[in-house]
N, C-alpha and C positions, 0 to 999 in steps of 0.2 A: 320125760323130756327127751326126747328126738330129734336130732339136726339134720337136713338133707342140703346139697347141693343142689338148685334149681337155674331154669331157667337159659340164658344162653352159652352159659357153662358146659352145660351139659349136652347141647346142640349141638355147639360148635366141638366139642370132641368128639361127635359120632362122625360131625364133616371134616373129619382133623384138618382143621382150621386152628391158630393161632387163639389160644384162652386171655382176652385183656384183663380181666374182671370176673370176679366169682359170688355168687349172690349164696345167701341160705336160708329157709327157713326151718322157723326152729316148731317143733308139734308140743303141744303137753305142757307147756308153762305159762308161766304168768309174768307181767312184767317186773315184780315185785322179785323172782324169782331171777332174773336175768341179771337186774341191779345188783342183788346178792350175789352173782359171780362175776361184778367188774362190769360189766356191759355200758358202754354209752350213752344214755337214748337221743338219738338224731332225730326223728320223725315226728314230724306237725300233723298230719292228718292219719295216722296210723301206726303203731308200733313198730319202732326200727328202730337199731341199736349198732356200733361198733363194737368190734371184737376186742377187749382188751389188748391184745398182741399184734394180731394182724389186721387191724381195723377194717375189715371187711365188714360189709352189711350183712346183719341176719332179724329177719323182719319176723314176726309172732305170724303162726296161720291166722288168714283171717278168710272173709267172706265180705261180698259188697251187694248193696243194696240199691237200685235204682230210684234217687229221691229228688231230681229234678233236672233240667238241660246240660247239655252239656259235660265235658269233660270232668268237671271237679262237682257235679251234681250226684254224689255216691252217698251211701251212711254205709259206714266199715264195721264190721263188727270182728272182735279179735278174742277168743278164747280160747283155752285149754282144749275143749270138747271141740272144736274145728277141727278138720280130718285135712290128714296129707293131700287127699284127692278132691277134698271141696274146696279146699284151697289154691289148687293145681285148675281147678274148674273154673273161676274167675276171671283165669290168663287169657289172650288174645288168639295166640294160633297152637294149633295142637304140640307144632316143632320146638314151642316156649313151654308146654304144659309139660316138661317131664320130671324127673328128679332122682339122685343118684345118692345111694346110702354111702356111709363110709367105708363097707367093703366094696364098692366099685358095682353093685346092684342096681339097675336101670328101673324104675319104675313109670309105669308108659301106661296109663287109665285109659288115656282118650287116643292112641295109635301114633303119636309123633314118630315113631321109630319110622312105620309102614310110610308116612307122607316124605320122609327124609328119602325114603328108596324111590319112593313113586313123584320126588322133587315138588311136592304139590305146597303153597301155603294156604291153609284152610283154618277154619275158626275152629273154636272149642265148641261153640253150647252156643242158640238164640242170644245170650248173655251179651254178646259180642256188639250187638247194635246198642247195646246204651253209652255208651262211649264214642263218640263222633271223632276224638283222636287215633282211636285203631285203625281208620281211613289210611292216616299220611304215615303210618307205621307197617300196617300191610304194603303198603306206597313203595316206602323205604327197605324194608325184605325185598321184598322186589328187585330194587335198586343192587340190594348188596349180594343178592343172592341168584341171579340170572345168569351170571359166567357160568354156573353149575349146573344150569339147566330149568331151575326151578318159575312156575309161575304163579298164579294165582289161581284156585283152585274155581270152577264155574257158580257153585253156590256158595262161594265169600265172595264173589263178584254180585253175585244176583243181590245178595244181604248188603253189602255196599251202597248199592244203588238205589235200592229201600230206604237206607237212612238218608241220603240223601236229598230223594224225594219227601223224604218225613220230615225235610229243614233242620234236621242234627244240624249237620255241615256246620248253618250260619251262626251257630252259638261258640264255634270255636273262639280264645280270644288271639290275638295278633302276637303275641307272645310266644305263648304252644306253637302255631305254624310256622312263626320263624325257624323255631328250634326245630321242628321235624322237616322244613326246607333247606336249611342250612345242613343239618345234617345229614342228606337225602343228597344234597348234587356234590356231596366230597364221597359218595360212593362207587363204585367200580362202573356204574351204568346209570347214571342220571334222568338218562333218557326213558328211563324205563319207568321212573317216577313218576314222569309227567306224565306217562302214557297211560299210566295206570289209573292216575288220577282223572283221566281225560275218558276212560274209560267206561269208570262209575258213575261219572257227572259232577266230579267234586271240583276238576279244576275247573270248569263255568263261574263256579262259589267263592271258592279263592285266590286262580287268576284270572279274570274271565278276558283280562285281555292278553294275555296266551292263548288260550283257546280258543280266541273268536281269529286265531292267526292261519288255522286248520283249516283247507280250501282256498285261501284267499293264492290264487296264482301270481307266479311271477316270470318274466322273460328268462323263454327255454335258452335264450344263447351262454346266460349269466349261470342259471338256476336249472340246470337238466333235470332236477327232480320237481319242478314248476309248483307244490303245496308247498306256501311258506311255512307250515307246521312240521310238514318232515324238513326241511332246511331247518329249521331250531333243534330237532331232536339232534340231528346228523353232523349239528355243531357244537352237541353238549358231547356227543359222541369223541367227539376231537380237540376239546378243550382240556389242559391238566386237571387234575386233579385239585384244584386251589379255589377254595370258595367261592373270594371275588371275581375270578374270573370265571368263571362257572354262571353265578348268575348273571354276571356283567352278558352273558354272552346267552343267557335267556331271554334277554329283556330287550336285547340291544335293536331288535327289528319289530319294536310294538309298536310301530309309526304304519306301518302294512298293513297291519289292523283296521285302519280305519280310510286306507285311501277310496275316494269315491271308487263308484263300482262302472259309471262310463270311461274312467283312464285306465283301467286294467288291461294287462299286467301292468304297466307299467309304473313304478313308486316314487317320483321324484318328487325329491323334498319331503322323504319320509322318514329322515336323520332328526331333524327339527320337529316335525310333525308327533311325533314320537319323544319328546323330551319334556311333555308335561305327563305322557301315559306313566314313564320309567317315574317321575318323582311321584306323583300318585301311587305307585305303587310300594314306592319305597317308604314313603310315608303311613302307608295302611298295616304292612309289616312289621315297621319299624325295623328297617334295618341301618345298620350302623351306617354308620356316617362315612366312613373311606370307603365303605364299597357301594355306598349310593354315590355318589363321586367317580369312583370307575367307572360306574355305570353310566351315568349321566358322558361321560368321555367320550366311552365305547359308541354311544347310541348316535352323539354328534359328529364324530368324526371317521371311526370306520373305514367309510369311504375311502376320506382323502388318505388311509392306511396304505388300503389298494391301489391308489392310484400315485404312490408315493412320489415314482421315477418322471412323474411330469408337475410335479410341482416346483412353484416358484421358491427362493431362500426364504422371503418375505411370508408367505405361505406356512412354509414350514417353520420360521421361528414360531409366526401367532399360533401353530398349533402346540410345542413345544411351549409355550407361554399357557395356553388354554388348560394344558394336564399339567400344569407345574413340573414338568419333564426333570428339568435342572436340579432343582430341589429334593424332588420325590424320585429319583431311578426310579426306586423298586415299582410304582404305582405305574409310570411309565411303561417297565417291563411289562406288568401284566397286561396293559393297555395292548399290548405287541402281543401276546399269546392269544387273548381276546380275537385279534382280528384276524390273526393268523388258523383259529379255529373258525370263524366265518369263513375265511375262503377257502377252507375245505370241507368244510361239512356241504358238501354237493355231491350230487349222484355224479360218481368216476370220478372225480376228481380230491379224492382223498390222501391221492401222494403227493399232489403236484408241488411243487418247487413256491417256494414262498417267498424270494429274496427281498422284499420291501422293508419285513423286520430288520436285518442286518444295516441296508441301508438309512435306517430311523435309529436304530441302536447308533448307527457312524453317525448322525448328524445332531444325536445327542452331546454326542461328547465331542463333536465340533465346535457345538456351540456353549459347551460347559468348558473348554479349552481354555476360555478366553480369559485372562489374566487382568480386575479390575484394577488389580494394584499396580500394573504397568498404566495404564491408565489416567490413573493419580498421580502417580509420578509425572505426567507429562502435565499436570495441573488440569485437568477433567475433575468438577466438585457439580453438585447435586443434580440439576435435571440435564445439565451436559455433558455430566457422566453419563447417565441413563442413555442419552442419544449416541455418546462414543461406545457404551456395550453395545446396543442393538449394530450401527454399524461397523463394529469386528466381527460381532457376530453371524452377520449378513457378507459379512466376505468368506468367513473361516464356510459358510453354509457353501457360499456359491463357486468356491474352491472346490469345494468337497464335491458339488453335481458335475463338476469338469474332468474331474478324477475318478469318480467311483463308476460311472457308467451304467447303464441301463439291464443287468444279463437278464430279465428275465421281466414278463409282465402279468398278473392277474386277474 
């Protein structure tokens, strides 16, 4: 019985990168055997176990067997007689197939050493195509690993686009590609996910109305980089790092998508146009419920973000009403990093000056100022309270556009 270190353990220390997580497999035993020294067993569909001490996973070598669509279409096979390296051969990309003994001994079958120098991400073995989720996982490397140079090797590319011509892809369920999108646009480069996907043919599969965004132009005076598709990457570009606002701000121009092809460039009324693409989409994913909410925000109003400094009080409360601003800051905020990463994700204009947020931040708490309990006190009770908030809050707004002044436009 043999324990090795595997996996991104062992990766991310040759890229001394930050160890979150330590996986192990264990060679030579049997489960019966692991039990006998404390072991856990966690694992529904193959041998995995916690460490008695440090509850880390260490999973029996095993081997998989191609036995029908899709991602969980496998028969696992786990024995004693399974070898370090046939079980290292299962893996996805060569930089995940390595594995380190307990003196600190690298063991590299398939070259992950050499692709870490030469920054490539490349498959293991044909193996690689029966899994239609290594797609948004190659996707995802990508994503996290592009600061450093790395990309995707020409034959995991050609193999990609194979599976996805073979209709893998559509066996994915909504689940898995939540989790590999959601955890793919909280990486260092998000833009690089889509690209990758976009690349293969995968994103046509799972979003194809991102995809169908690629080409569609838009007015050079707004959009210098006139493909609405580079405007989405070049605003994932410039988005924090924060889920919702990440995808909020994928999603938020799927109205462009579909404008007829005689009003081009020109997208008006593709805020609205665009708010049954987002919930369709959100629904197919299933993604949570506050960030399909952002989103749906993002996609309506955007706009009137940019166009803050000539809006009316009136205006501005119903949008401040529309995001539940009052209630929700935080949802708010993001709503403001959202837009604020739309108007700069444009060619040259990556620095520019943003003041609209600050002035929506001020007319937030203008309008959350307003004291109902003064209010009441003045004998204001149920729908004439309603009408006495809205008009303090419609003065405390139109104060605020008297005083704050216009410094800057987008």
């Amino acid at each position: 019985m043999k324990t090795y270190l595997v996996g991104g353990a062992v990766r991310d220390r040759l890229l001394q990168r930050p160890i979150h997580e330590r996986d192990w497999v264990v060679v030579g035993a049997t489960e019966a055997e692991m039990l006998a020294r404390g072991f856990r067993p966690v694992g529904k569909d193959f041998p995995v176990f916690l460490h008695p001490d440090s509850s880390e996973e260490y999973a029996l070598a095993r081997t998989e067997r191609k036995s029908g669509h899709g991602y969980c279409g496998f028969t696992v096979y786990a024995s004693p007689e399974v070898t370090l390296e046939q079980d290292l051969q299962r893996r996805d990309l060569t930089v995940n197939a390595m594995a380190e003994t307990e003196d600190g001994q690298i063991i590299d079958p398939y070259n992950g050493q050499a692709d870490i120098r030469a920054r490539k991400l490349r498959h293991v073995s044909p193996a690689f195509s029966e899994d239609p989720l290594r797609i948004l996982r190659v996707a995802r490397f990508a994503a996290r690993y592009a600061p450093l140079g790395f990309s995707v090797a020409d034959e995991t590319m050609t193999l990609m686009q194979g599976m996805v011509d073979a209709g893998e892809v559509e066996h994915l369920v909504a689940e898995r590609v939540w989790k590999e999108v959601s955890r793919a646009l909280t990486e260092p480069r998000p833009d690089v996910f889509i690209q990758v996907l976009r690349d293969c043919g995968a994103l046509k599969v799972l979003l194809p109305e991102v995809d169908c965004l690629f080409g569609v132009p838009q007015p050079a005076l707004h959009h210098p980089e006139i493909d609405t598709g580079d405007h989405i990457l070049r605003a994932l570009r410039q988005a924090p790092a924060d889920l919702p606002v990440r995808f909020a701000v994928l999603v938020h121009d799927l109205g462009k998508g579909i404008t007829p092809d005689h009003v081009l460039p020109s997208h008006r009324g593709h805020e609205a146009a665009g708010l049954p693409l987002v919930k369709d989409v959100c629904q197919r994913l299933r993604v949570p419920n506050p960030i399909t909410a952002l989103s749906l925000g993002v996609c309506e109003y955007h706009l009137h973000c940019h166009k803050a400094f000539d809006l009316r009080p009136h205006t501005i409360l119903k949008i401040l009403r529309a995001l539940d601003a009052l209630r929700r800051p935080e949802r708010f905020e993001q709503f403001l990093e959202s837009c604020e990463a739309d108007a700069r994700g444009r060619l040259g204009l990556e620095d520019r000056e943003y003041p609209q947020v600050d002035y929506l931040r001020a007319a937030r708490e203008a309008a959350a100022g307003v004291n109902p309990q003064a209010l009441i006190a003045q004998g204001f009770e149920g729908a004439e309270l309603g009408k006495a908030l809205d008009r303090a809050r419609l003065d405390a707004l139109a104060t605020l556009k008297k005083t704050y002044g216009a410094p800057g436009r987008a």
